[in-house]
Structure formats: structure tokens, C-alpha cells
C-alpha positions in Angstrom: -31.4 -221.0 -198.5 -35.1 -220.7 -199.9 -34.6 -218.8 -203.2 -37.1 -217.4 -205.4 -37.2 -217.4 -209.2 -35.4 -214.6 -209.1 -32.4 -215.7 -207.3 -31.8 -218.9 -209.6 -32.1 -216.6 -212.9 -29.5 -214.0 -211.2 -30.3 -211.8 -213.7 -28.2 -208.5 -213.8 -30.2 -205.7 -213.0 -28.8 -203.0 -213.8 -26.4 -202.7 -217.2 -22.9 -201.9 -217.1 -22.0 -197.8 -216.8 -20.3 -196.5 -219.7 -18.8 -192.7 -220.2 -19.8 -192.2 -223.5 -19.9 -194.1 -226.6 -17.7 -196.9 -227.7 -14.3 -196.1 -228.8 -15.2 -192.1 -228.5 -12.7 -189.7 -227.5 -10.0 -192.9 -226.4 -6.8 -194.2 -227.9 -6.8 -197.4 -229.8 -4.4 -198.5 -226.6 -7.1 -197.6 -223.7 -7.3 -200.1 -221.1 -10.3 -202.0 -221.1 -12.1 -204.1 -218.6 -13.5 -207.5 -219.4 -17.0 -206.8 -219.1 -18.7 -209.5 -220.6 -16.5 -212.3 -219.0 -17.5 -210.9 -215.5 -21.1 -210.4 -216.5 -21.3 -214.2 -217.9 -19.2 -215.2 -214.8 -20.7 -214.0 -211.8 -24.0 -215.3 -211.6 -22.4 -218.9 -211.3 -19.7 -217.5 -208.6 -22.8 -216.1 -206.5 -25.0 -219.5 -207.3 -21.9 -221.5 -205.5 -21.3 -219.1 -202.8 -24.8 -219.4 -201.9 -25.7 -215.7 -202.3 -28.5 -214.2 -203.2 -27.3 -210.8 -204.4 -24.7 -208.9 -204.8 -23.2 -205.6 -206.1 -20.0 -205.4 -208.1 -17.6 -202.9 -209.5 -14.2 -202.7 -211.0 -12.4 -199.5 -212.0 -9.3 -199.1 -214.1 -7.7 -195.8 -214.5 -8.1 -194.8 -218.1 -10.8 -197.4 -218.7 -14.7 -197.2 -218.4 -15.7 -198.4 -214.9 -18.0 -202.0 -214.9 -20.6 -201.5 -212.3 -23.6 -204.2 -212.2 -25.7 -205.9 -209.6 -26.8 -209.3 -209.3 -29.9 -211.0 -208.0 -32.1 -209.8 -205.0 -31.8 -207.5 -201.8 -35.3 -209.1 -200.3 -35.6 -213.1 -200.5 -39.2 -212.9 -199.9 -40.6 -210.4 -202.4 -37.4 -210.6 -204.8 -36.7 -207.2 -205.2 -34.1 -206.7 -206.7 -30.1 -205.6 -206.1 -29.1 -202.2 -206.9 -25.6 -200.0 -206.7 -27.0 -197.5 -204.6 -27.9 -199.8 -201.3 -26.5 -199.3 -198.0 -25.0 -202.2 -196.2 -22.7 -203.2 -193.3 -19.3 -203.5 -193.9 -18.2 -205.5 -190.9 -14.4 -205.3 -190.5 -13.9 -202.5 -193.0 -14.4 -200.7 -189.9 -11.1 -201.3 -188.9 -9.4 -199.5 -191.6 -11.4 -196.3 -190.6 -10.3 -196.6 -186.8 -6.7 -197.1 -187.3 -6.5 -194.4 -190.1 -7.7 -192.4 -187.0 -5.1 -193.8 -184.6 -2.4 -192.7 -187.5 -4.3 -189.6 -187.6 -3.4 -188.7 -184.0 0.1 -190.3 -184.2 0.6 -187.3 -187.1 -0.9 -184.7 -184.5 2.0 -185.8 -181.9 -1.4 -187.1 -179.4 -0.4 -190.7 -179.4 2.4 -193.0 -180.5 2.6 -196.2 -182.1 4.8 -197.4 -179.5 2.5 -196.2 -176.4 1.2 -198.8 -173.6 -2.1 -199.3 -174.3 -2.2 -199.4 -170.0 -1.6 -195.3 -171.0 -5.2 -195.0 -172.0 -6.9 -198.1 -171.4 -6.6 -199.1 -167.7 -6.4 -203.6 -166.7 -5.4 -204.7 -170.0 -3.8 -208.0 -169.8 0.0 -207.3 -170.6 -1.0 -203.8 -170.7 2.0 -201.8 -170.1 3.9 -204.6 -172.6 1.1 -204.3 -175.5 1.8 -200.9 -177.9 -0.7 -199.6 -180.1 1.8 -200.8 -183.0 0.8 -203.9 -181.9 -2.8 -203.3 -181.5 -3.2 -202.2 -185.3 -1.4 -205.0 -186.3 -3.2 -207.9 -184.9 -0.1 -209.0 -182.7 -1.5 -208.5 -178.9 -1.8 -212.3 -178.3 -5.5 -210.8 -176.9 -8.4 -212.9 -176.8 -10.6 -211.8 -179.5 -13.9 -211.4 -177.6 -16.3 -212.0 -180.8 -15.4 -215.6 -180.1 -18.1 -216.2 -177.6 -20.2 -213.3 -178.4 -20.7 -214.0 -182.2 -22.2 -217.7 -181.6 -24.7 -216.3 -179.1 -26.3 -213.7 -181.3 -29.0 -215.7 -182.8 -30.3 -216.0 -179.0 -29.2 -212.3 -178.7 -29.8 -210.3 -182.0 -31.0 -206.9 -180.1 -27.9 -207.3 -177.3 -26.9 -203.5 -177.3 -23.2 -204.3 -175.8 -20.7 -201.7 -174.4 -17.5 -201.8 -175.2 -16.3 -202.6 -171.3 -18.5 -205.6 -171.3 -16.7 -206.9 -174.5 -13.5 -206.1 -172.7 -14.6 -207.9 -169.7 -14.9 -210.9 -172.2 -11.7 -210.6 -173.7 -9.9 -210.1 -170.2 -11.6 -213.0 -168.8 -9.3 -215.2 -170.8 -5.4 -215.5 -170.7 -3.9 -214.0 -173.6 -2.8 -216.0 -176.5 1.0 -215.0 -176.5 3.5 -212.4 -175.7 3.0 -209.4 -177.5 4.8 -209.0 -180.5 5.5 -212.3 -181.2 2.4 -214.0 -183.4 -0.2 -213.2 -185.5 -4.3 -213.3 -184.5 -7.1 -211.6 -185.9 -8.9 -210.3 -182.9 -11.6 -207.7 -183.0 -10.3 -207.2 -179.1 -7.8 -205.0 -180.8 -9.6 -202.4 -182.9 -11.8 -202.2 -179.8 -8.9 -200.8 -177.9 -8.0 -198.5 -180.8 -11.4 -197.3 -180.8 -11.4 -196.1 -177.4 -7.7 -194.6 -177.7 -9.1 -192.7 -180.2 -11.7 -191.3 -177.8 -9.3 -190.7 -175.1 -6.6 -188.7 -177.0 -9.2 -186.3 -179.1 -11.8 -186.0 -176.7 -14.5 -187.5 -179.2 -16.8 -190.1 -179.4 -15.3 -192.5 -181.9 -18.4 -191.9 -184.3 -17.8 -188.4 -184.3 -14.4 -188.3 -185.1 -14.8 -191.0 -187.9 -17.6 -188.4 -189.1 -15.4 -184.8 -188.3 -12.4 -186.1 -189.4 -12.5 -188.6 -192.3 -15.9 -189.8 -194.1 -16.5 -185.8 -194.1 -13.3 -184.4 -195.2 -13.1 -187.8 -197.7 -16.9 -186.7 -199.4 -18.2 -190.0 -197.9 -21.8 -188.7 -197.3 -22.9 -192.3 -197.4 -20.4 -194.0 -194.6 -20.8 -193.8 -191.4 -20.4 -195.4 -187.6 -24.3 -196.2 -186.6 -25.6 -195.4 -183.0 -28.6 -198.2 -183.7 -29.3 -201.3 -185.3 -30.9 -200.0 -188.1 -29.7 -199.3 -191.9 -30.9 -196.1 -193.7 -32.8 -196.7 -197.2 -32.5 -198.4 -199.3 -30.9 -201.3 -198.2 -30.4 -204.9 -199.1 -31.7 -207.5 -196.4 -29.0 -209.5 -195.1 -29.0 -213.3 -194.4 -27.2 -215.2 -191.4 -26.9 -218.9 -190.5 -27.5 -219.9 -187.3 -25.7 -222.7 -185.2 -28.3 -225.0 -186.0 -27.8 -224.3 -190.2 -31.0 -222.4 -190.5 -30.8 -219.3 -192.2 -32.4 -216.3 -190.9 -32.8 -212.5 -192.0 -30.2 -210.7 -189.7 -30.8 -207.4 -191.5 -31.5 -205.7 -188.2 -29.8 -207.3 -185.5 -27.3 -204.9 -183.3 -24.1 -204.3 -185.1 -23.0 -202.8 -181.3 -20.8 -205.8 -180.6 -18.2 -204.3 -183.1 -17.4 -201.2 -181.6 -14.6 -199.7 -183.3 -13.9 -203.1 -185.8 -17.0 -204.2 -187.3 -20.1 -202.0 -187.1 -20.3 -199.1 -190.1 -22.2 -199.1 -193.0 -21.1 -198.0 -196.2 -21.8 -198.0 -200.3 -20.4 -199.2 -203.0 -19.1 -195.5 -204.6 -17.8 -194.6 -200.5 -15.5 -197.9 -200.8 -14.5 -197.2 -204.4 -13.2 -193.7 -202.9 -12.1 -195.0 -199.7 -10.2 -198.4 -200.5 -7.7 -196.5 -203.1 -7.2 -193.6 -200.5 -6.6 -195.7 -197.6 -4.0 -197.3 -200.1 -1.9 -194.4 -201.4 -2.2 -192.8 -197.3 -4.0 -189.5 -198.6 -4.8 -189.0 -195.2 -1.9 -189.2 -193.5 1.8 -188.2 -193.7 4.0 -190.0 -195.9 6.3 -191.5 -192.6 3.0 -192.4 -190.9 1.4 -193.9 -194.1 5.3 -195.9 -194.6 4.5 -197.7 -190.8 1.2 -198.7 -191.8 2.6 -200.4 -195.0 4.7 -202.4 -192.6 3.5 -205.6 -193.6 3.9 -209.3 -192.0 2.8 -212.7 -192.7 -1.3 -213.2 -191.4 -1.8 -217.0 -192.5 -5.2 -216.9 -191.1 -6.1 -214.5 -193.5 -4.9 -216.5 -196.6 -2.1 -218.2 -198.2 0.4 -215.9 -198.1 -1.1 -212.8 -196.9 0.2 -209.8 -195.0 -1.0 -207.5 -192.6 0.1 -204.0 -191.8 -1.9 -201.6 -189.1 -5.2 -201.7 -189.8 -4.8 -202.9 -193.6 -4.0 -206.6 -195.7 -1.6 -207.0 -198.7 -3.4 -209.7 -200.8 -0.6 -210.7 -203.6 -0.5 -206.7 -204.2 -4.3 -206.1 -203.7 -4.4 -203.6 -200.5 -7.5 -202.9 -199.0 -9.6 -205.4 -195.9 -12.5 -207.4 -196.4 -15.6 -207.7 -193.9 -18.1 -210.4 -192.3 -20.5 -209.2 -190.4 -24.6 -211.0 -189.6 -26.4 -210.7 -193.1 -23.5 -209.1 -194.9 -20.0 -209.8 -197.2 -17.8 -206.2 -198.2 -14.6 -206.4 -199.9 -12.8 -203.6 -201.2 -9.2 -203.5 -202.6 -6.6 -201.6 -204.6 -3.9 -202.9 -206.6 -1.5 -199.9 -207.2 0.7 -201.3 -209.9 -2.3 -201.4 -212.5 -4.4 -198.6 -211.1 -7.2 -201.0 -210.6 -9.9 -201.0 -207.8 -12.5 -204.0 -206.9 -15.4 -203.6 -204.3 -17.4 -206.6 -203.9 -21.1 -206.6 -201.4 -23.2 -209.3 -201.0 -26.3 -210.0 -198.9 -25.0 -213.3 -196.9 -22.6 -214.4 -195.0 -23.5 -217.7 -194.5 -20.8 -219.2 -196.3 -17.6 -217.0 -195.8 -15.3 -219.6 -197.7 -17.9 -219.4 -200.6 -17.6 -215.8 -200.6 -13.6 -215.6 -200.7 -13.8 -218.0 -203.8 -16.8 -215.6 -205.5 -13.7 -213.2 -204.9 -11.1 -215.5 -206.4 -13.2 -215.5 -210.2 -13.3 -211.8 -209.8 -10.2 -211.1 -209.1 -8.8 -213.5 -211.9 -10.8 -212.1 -214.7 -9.6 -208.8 -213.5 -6.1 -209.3 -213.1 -3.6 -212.3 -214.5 -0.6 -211.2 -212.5 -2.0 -210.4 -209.3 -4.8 -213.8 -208.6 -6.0 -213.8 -205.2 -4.4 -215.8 -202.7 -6.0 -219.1 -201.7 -8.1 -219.0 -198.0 -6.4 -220.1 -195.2 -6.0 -223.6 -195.2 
């Protein structure tokens, strides 16, 4: 990737927050976050991962929060990062939809053991397929963003329906027998998407809208209709088949309906991430089904995967790869901390993950993050 002046320096731009003066008003005992080793640490992590900007923050209960960002949103005037841009959040999405499949399952309009073939009509194994299963990553369905995520370069603008990324999916014979494997497929939280527009009689954006980011104060998260990102924004850098990389800031984010399209902030995902952990959305038997957790090797050594939401060594939360753009956002309940990572690239995912890994390791010594799937 070209990089300006700017991006080699990764020079913080904005200094950490603090709540007040050192040592005022807290006990000798307050937690306290390592500040300086992640400032000195990141720029290097980004440098390796290949990206040129990104925002971080870390919260502790009881401590004062680290907040920075690092390098540039714009590669061609090298503007720089800030905490207040919007950007996609790619599979993030997924813990929205499902929180809004538990949602109905509260309200008695859908069960986690329903046929998908009750609301969704010629899916393969469809009256064998639950929604359980769906939110759990355990269909055995083809995930459909295998043949329409290689074509986007050639495509960038495709606005696609959710039936003709279906059609893809169906066009291929599923995997396994439902229930018994693991595989990440977008194909899923697709389904969900539309069960949650069959059983509440909303558009999926809407409900997300009406019935969590609103409710959860998220003014600055929400499902998009078009391709483009409000202000301001970071651009967001792709690599294409042929290893070029590109500016894939605008392309359509419609291919992932229901599992990869919304846009969020840094201070939305710092809200949403530990309530999505500790179920403040749903009932406490509903929220106990989600935290069903089961081994998901593709998503790292040792990880788990419960409806809709990972268990990294402790760390719950999702991460999310979309064109242009990195997100991951995770709570660890047993030390009240909370890390929500955004970068600007996603050409090199892997790269990414081990940014993740320094973080996570400065942050926590009990709880490191799990190596990537080997």
C-alpha cells in the first residue's frame, strides 16, 4: 500500500482522555490502564498489519478510559484518524440481528427450535434447519459471500437482494446435516434477517432502529439503505484478486443483508459490546441460550461460538471484515474490561487479528487472545 509521510510516522493524533487530574479523587488501589505501553506499541502493530489508521479504546471499570487514534482516514491527502468517524462494521451486524431474533423468541413470536421452512420457503434442509442453528453457525449452508465477495472488485455498486444471495447459497449442496459441524456462513444471519421481518412485520433496518440502537442511545449505529457513509468518515482500503489495493470506501455494503452491512462508532460499540455481553436486552433464560457456547476452530484456536456472539478465552463480543474496513469489539466480564478496535483496511485480515493479539496482551495477562485459525 502507497503511504504517505504520515502513515510511516503513525503519529497519534489525538492524546489519551483523562477524567480529571492524576491521582484526583481515586484510591491509591484504582485500576489503571497501561497507557503508555499501548501508545508506544501500536504504531508498530498497525505498521505490520499493513494499516494505515486506526482508532483504539480500552475501558476499565474504575479506571480512566485510553482512547487514541493512529495514522490517517484519507491515504491521498493524509488526513488524519479521529474517534468520532463512522465506519462499517462488517459482521458486527450479526450480533444486532440475532439480539433481534432473541428479542422475538422473548415476545413468544418465534422459537429457537422453529424450521426455518416456517418463514423462509425452499431452504435446503429446511424443515430440518432451526433458527438455534441458524444463530449458531451450524446449518451446514453454503455461505453465499464465497462467490460474491471475489467478484466485487468487478461489481462494487452491485445493489443485491437478499433472494438473489439465497439463490447463490441454494445453488450449492449444503455442507452437512444440520446440527452437526461448525461453518461461518453469512447465509445464516441472512435467514435471521428475514425471520425477523416476517414475525414483526418490519423491515430489518427498522426494527434494528425501533427496537435496539434507539432504545440502547446508539444515535450513531445504524443498518444503511445505500452505499454511502455519513460524515466524517475514514476511507477504507481493499485488495483486489490481483494484490492491488484500491479505495473501497463506497462500494455497496448490500451483499450483507442482515450479517455484514451497518455502520457504527467507536463510543456505539463501547455501549453495545458490554450490553450484548451481560444480555441487557433480553431475559435472563434467553440471554443463558445465547451463551451456549461450542467450539468454532475457524475462528481461532480454541474459540467458541454461541448465537450470534464468540467467546475468545473470556473476551465476548464479534469481530468484522467487511471491503475497506476492520471492527472488533469485546468484553471480558471477569475484569470489567472492554476493547474496541477500527481500522481503515482489510487487506490483510491475519495482520489485523495479530494488531489485536498486542492489544489484547498489554491489556490483559490472564485472558491473551487466542491464536488465528491455523
Amino acid at each position: 500500500m502507497a503511504r504517505t509521510s504520515s502513515v510511516r510516522r503513525l503519529v497519534a493524533v489525538l492524546a489519551v482522555l483523562t477524567t480529571g487530574l492524576a491521582g484526583c479523587g481515586e484510591s491509591d488501589d484504582a485500576p489503571v490502564l497501561p497507557d503508555a505501553q499501548l501508545t508506544e506499541t501500536i504504531p508498530t502493530a498497525m505498521e505490520n498489519a499493513s494499516v494505515p489508521g486506526a482508532i483504539v479504546g480500552v475501558w476499565q471499570d474504575g479506571a480512566a478510559p485510553y482512547v487514541q487514534a493512529f495514522g490517517v482516514r484519507d491515504t491521498a491527502t493524509g488526513d488524519p484518524m479521529s474517534p468520532d468517524l463512522f465506519m462499517r462494521v462488517g459482521s458486527l451486524t450479526k450480533t444486532f440481528t440475532t439480539t433481534a431474533v432473541l428479542q422475538l423468541v422473548d415476545e413468544g413470536k418465534v422459537g429457537l427450535d422453529d424450521p426455518i421452512d416456517r418463514y423462509v420457503p425452499d431452504v435446503p434442509n429446511g424443515e430440518a434447519i432451526t433458527l438455534r442453528q441458524l444463530a449458531a453457525m451450524r446449518s451446514g449452508l453454503f455461505d453465499y459471500s464465497e462467490v460474491v465477495i471475489p467478484a466485487l472488485p468487478s461489481q462494487p455498486q452491485r445493489q443485491w437482494t437478499p433472494q438473489e444471495l439465497l439463490a447463490i447459497s441454494f445453488s450449492r449442496p449444503p455442507l452437512f446435516a444440520p446440527g452437526t459441524a461448525f461453518d461461518y456462513s453469512n447465509t445464516n444471519t441472512l435467514l435471521l434477517g428475514l425471520v425477523v421481518e416476517k414475525a414483526s412485520g418490519l423491515p430489518l433496518n427498522t426494527y434494528i432502529a425501533e427496537r435496539i440502537t434507539e432504545p440502547e442511545n446508539l444515535d450513531d449505529t445504524s443498518v444503511p439503505t445505500t452505499a454511502a457513509l455519513p460524515s466524517p468518515h475514514a476511507r477504507g482500503y481493499a485488495k483486489t484478486p490481483d494484490g492491488a489495493t484500491v479505495d473501497a470506501t463506497d462500494w455497496s455494503p448490500s451483499w450483507g443483508f442482515g450479517a455484514g452491512n451497518m455502520i457504527s462508532t467507536l463510543d456505539d460499540l463501547r455501549v453495545w459490546v458490554r450490553d450484548l455481553a451481560e444480555g441487557t436486552m433480553l431475559s435472563p433464560a434467553t440471554q443463558h441460550e445465547r451463551e451456549q457456547f461450542q467450539p468454532a476452530p475457524s475462528e481461532g484456536t480454541g474459540s467458541l461460538y454461541g448465537l450470534g456472539v464468540e467467546n475468545q478465552n473470556g473476551w465476548i463480543g464479534h469481530n468484522g471484515n467487511i471491503a475497506g474496513f476492520q471492527t472488533y469489539a469485546y468484553y471480558l466480564p471477569p475484569e470489567g474490561k472492554t476493547v474496541v478496535v477500527l481500522v481503515n483496511s482489510n487487506a490483510d485480515p491475519l495482520g489485523v487479528w495479530n494488531f489485536f493479539t498486542e492489544i489484547v496482551k498489554i491489556v490483559s495477562l490472564d485472558h491473551p487472545w487466542p491464536a488465528p485459525p491455523s
